[in-house]
C-alpha positions as a Markdown table, in Angstrom:
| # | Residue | x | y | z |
|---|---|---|---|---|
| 1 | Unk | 10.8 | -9.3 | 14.2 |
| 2 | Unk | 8.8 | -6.4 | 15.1 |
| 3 | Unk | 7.7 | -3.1 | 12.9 |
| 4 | Unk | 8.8 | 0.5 | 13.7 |
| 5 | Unk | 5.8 | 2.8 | 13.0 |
| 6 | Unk | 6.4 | 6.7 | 12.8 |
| 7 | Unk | 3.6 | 9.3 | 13.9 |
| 8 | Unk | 3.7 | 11.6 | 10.9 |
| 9 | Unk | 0.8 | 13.3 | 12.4 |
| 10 | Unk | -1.7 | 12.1 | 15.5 |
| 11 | Unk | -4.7 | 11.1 | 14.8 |
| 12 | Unk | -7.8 | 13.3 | 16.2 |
| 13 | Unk | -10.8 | 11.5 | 17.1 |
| 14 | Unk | -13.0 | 11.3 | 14.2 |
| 15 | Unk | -10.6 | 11.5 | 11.6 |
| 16 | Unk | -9.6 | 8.9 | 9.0 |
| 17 | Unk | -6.4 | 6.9 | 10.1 |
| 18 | Unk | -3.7 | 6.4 | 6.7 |
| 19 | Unk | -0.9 | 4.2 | 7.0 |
| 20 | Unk | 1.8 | 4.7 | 4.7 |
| 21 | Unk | 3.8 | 1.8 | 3.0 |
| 22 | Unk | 6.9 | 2.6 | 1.6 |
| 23 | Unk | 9.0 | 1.2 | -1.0 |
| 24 | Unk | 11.9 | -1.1 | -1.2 |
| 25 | Unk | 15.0 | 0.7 | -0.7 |
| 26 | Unk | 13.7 | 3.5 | 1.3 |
| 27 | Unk | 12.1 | 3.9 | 5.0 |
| 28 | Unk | 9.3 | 5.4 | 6.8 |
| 29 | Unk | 10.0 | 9.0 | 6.1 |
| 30 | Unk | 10.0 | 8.5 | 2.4 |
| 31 | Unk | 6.4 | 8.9 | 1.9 |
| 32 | Unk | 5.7 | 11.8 | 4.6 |
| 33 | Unk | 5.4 | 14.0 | 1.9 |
| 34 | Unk | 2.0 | 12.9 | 0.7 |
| 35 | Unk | 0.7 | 14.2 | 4.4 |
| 36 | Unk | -0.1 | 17.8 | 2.8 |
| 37 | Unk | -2.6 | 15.6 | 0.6 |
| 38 | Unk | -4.3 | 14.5 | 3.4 |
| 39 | Unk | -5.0 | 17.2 | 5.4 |
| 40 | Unk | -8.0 | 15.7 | 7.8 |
| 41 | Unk | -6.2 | 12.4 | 8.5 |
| 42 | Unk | -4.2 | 11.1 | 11.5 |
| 43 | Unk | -0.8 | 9.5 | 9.4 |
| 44 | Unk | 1.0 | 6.5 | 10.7 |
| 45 | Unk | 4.3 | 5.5 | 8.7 |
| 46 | Unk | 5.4 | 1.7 | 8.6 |
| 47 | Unk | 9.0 | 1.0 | 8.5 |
| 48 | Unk | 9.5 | -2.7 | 6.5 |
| 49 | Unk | 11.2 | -4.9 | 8.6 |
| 50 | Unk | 14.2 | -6.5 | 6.2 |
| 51 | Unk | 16.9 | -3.9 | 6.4 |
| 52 | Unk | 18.9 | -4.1 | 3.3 |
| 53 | Unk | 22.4 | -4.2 | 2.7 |
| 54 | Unk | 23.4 | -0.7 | 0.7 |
| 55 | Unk | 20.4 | 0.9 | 2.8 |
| 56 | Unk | 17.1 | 1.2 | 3.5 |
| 57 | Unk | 14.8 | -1.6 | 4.1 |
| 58 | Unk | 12.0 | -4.1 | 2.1 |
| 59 | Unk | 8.6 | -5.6 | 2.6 |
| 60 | Unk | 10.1 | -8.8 | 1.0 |
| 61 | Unk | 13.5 | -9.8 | -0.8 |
| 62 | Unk | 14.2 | -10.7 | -4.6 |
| 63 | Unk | 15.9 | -13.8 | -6.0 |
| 64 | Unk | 16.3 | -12.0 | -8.7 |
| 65 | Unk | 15.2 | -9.2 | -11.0 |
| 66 | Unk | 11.1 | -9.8 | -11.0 |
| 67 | Unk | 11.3 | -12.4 | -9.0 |
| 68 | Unk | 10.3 | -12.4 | -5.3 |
| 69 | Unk | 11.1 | -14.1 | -2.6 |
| 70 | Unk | 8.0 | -15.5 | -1.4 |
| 71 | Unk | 8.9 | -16.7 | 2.2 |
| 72 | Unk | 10.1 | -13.0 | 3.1 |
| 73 | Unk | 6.7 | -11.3 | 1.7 |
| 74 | Unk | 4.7 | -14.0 | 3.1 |
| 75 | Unk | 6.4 | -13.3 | 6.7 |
| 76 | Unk | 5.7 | -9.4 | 6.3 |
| 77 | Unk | 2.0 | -9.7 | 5.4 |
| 78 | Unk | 1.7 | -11.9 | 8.5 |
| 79 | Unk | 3.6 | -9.3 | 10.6 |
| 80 | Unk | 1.7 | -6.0 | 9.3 |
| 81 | Unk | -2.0 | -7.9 | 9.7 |
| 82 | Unk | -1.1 | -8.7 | 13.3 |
| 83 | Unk | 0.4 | -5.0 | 14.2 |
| 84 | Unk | -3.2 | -4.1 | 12.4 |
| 85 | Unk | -4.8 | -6.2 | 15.0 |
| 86 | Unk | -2.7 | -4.8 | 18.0 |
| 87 | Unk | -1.5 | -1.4 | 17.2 |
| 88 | Unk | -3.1 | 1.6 | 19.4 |
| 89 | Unk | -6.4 | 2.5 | 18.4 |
| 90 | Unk | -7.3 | -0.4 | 16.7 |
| 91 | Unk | -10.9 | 0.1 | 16.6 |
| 92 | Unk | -9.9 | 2.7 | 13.6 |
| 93 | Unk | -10.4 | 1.3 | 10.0 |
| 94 | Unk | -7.3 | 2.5 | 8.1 |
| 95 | Unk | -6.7 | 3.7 | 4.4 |
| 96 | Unk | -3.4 | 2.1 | 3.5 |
| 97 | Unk | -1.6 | 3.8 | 1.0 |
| 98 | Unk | 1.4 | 2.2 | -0.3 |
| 99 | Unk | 4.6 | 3.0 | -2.8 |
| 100 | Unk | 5.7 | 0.0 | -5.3 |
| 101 | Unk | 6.7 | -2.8 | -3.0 |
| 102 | Unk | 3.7 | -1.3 | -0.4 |
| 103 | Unk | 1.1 | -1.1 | -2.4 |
| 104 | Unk | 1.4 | -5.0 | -3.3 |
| 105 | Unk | 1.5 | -5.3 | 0.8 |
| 106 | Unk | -1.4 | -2.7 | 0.9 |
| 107 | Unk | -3.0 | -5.2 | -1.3 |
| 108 | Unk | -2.1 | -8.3 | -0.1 |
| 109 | Unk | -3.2 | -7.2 | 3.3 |
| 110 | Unk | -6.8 | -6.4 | 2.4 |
| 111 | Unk | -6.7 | -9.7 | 0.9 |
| 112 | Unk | -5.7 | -11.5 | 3.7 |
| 113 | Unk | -8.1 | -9.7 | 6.3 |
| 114 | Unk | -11.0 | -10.1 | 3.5 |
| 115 | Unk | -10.8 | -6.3 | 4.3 |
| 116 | Unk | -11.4 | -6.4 | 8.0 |
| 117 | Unk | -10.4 | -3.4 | 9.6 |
| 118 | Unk | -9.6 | -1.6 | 6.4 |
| 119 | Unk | -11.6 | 1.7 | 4.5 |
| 120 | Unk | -9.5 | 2.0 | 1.2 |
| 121 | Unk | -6.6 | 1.0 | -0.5 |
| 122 | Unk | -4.6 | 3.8 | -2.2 |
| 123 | Unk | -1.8 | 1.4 | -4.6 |
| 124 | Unk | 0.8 | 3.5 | -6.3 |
| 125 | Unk | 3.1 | 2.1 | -9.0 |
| 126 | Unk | 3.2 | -1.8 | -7.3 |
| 127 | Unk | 4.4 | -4.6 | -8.6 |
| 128 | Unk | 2.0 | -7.9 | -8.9 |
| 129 | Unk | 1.9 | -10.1 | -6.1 |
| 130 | Unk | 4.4 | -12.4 | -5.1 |
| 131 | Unk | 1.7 | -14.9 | -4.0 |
| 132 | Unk | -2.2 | -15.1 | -3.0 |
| 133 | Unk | -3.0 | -17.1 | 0.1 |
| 134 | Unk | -6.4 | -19.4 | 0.0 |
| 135 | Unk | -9.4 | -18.0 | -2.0 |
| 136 | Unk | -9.5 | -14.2 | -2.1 |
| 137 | Unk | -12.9 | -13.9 | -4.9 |
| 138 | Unk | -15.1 | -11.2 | -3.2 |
| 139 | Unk | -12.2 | -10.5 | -0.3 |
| 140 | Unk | -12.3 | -6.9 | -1.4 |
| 141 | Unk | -15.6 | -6.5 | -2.6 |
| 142 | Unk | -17.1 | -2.8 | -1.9 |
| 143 | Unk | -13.5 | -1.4 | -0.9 |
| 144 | Unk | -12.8 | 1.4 | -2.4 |
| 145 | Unk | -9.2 | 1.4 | -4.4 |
| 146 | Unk | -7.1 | 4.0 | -5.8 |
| 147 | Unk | -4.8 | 2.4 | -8.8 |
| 148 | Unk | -2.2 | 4.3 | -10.1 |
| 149 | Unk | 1.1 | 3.6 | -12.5 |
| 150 | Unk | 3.5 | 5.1 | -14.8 |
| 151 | Unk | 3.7 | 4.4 | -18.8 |
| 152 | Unk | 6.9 | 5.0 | -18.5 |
| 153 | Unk | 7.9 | 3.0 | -15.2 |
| 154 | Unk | 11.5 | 1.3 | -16.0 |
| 155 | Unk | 11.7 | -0.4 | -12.4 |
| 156 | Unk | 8.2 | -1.8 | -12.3 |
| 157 | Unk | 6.9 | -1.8 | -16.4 |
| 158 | Unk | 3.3 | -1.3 | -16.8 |
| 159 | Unk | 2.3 | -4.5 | -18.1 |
| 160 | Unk | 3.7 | -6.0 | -14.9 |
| 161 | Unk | 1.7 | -3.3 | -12.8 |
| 162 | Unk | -1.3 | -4.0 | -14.4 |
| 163 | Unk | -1.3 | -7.6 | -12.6 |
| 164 | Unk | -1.7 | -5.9 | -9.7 |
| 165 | Unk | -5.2 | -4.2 | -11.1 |
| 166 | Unk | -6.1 | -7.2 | -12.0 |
| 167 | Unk | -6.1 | -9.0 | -8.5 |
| 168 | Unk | -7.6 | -5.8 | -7.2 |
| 169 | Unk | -10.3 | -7.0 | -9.7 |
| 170 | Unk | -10.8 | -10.5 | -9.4 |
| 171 | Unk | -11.0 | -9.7 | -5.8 |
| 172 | Unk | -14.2 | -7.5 | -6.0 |
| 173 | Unk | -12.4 | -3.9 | -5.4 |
| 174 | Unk | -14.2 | -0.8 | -6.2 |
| 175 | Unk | -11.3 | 0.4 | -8.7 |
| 176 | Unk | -10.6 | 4.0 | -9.7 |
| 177 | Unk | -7.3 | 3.0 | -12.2 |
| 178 | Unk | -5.4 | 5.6 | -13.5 |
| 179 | Unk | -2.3 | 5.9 | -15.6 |
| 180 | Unk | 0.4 | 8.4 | -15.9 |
| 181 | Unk | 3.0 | 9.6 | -18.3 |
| 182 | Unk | 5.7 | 9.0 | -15.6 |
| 183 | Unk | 8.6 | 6.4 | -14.2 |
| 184 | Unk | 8.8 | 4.9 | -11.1 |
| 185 | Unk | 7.3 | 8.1 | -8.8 |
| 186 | Unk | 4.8 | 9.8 | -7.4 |
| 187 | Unk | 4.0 | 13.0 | -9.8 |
| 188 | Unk | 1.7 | 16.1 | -9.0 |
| 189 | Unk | -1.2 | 15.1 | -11.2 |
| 190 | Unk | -1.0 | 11.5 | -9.5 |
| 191 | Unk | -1.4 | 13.1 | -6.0 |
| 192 | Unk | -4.5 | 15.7 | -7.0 |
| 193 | Unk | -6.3 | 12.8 | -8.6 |
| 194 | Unk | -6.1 | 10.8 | -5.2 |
| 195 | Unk | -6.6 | 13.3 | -3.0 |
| 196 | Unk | -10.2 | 14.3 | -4.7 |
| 197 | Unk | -10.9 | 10.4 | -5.2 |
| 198 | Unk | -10.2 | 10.6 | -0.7 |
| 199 | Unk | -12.5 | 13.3 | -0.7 |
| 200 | Unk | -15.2 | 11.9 | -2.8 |
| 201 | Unk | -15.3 | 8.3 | -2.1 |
| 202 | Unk | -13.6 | 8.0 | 1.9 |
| 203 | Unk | -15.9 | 9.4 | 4.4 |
């Protein structure tokens, strides 16, 4: 099992490195749009690994409705922090910025590398996480994270995206948490707010 990774624009020497983590049901050009809010970054986009029956692919798969399956997200956290350690340029800390099912893996990432490697988390509409491996108090502590969700999210409801805050939290992240009158998407507001919080906090 190996991950397809997609230049959405090469990185220049100096530069901050983001890595874009889609959601479930899509693919690694589903996020490309957020480039034009990044305009001094090199972009790398992650294709999940579990291809999925009616199309497009997942960081991990669902017994049911809510309920992950934790051996598939488990395997994909393992995957993505070795490709961290191996890809080209690897001496690069990265900003991970991930869409519902990525920004759990954006997170759970960080976690696992007790931020090794990693500048900034930018989380958008994620669920909480399937599962938290060993002790992760202070794991984060310092990082800068961008937190964002939707009021109106039907596919992942606030109250459950809130648990991801939460582990951000408990984990020592320096939060910037924001809400949005919006469903399950990325809205115009959502993407000015991060792209100032880049600019202020992400050298």
């Amino acid at each position: 099992m190996e991950l397809y990774v997609e230049t959405v624009r090469p990185l220049i020497p100096g530069q901050n490195l983001v890595v874009f983590l889609h959601g479930m049901g899509a693919d690694e050009k589903d996020l490309a749009p957020l480039a034009a809010d990044l305009p001094d970054a090199g972009i790398w986009s992650v294709r999940a690994p579990w291809p999925l029956p009616y199309g497009g692919y997942a960081w991990y798969g669902l017994r049911a409705v809510g309920e992950p399956d934790i051996g598939t997200f488990r395997q994909s956290v393992e995957l993505l922090d070795d490709w961290l350690d191996t890809r080209p340029a690897s001496e690069q800390p990265v900003i991970l910025l991930g869409f519902s099912q990525g920004a759990a893996m954006s997170v759970a990432v960080s976690l696992r590398r007790r931020s090794r490697g990693i500048r900034a988390i930018i989380a958008l509409s994620g669920p909480p996480l399937p599962s938290v491996e060993g002790e992760t108090e202070g794991a984060l502590t310092g990082l800068p994270v961008f937190w964002a969700h939707g009021t109106a999210d039907p596919v992942v409801p606030l109250d459950r995206g809130k648990g991801l805050k939460e582990a951000i939290q408990r984990a020592g992240g320096l939060l910037s948490a924001h809400e949005y009158p919006m469903g399950h998407t990325i809205i115009d507001a959502e993407r000015a707010d991060f792209r100032r919080w880049v600019q202020a906090w992400v050298r």
